[in-house]
N, C-alpha and C positions, 0 to 999 in steps of 0.2 A: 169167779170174776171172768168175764167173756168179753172187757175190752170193748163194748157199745158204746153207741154215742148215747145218752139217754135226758138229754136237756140240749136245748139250743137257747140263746138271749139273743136279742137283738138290741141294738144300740142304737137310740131317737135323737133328734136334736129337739123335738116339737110329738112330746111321746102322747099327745092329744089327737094328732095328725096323724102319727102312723098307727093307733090306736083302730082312729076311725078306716084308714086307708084297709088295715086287715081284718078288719071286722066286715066291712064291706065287697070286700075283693073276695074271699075266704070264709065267709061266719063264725071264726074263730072269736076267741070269748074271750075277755080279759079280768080280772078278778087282783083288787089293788092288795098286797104283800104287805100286811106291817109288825114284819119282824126283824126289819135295817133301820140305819140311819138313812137311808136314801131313799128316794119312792122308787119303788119296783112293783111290776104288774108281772103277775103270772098269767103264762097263756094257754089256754087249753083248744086243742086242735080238732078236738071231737068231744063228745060229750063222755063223761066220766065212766059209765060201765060202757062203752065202746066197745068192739072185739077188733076194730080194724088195727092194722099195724103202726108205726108210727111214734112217734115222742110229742110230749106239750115244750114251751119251754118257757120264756122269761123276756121281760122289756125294760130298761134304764135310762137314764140321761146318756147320752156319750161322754163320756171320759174326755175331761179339755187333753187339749193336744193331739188327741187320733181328731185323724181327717176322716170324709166320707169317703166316696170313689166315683169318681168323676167319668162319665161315658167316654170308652175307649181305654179306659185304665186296666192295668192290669189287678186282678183278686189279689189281695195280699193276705187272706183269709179264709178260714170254710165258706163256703157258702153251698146254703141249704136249697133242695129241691125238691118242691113239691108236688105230689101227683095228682092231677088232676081229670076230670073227664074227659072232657071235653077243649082241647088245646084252645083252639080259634077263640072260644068263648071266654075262655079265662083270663087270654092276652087282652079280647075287648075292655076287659069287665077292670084289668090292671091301669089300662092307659085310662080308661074313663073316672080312674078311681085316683088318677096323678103321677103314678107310676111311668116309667121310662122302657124302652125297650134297648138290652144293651146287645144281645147277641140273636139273631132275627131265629125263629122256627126251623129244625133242619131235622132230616132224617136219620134215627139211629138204626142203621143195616135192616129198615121193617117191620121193628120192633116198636119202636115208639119214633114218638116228636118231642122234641127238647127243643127249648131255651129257655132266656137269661133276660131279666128285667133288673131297673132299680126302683126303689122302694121311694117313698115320698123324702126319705130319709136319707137317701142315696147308697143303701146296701145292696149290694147285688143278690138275688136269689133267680132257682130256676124253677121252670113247671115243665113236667114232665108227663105226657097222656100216653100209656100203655095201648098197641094195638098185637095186632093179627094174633098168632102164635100166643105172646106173651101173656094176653089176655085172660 
């Protein structure tokens, strides 16, 4: 056991919406799960013989009584970071898709660009576009 994280869920109010929002933002894949009482969508982040790095994970109703996170809020949560190509283009491709921006693009020491958007569902995740060196 090596203590990975190896699943991530993310939590929908409108799991039709954020469905579409990451399928569109991302080309990730959703595939409807019917081995619960509840509807849950597994999500595949790449396609199944893949070699890239990475985890798929899981999508649910939210849980009555968790709230979302509202812009300015602090995380009370993991929140996932995705890597991506191309920064500039992904953030486009987030807001155009209803996503939010919560923590604008900044420089990690040359290495990469990072931030933080919310989701149509109002979870926070990050994208993250590897340069120079790191590369």
């Amino acid at each position: 056991m090596s203590n990975r994280i190896v699943h991530f869920e993310i939590h929908a109010d409108d799991l039709s919406r954020a469905k579409d929002f990451y399928t569109k933002t991302f080309g990730w894949e959703f595939e409807e799960w019917k081995g619960g009482e509840k509807e849950y969508w597994m999500i595949m982040t790449a396609p199944k013989d893949s070699k890239e790095l990475g985890i798929n994970g899981g999508m649910l109703k939210r849980p009555e009584g968790c709230r979302p996170v509202e812009k300015g809020q602090a995380v009370t949560g993991f929140a996932c970071t995705v890597v991506v190509e191309n920064y500039d283009e992904t953030a486009k491709k987030i807001l155009e898709n209803g996503g939010i921006e919560a923590m604008p693009k900044f420089d990690l020491a040359g290495m990469a660009w990072q931030g933080y958007f919310l989701d149509t569902e109002k979870n926070i995740f990050g994208i993250h576009e590897v340069r120079g060196e790191m590369k």
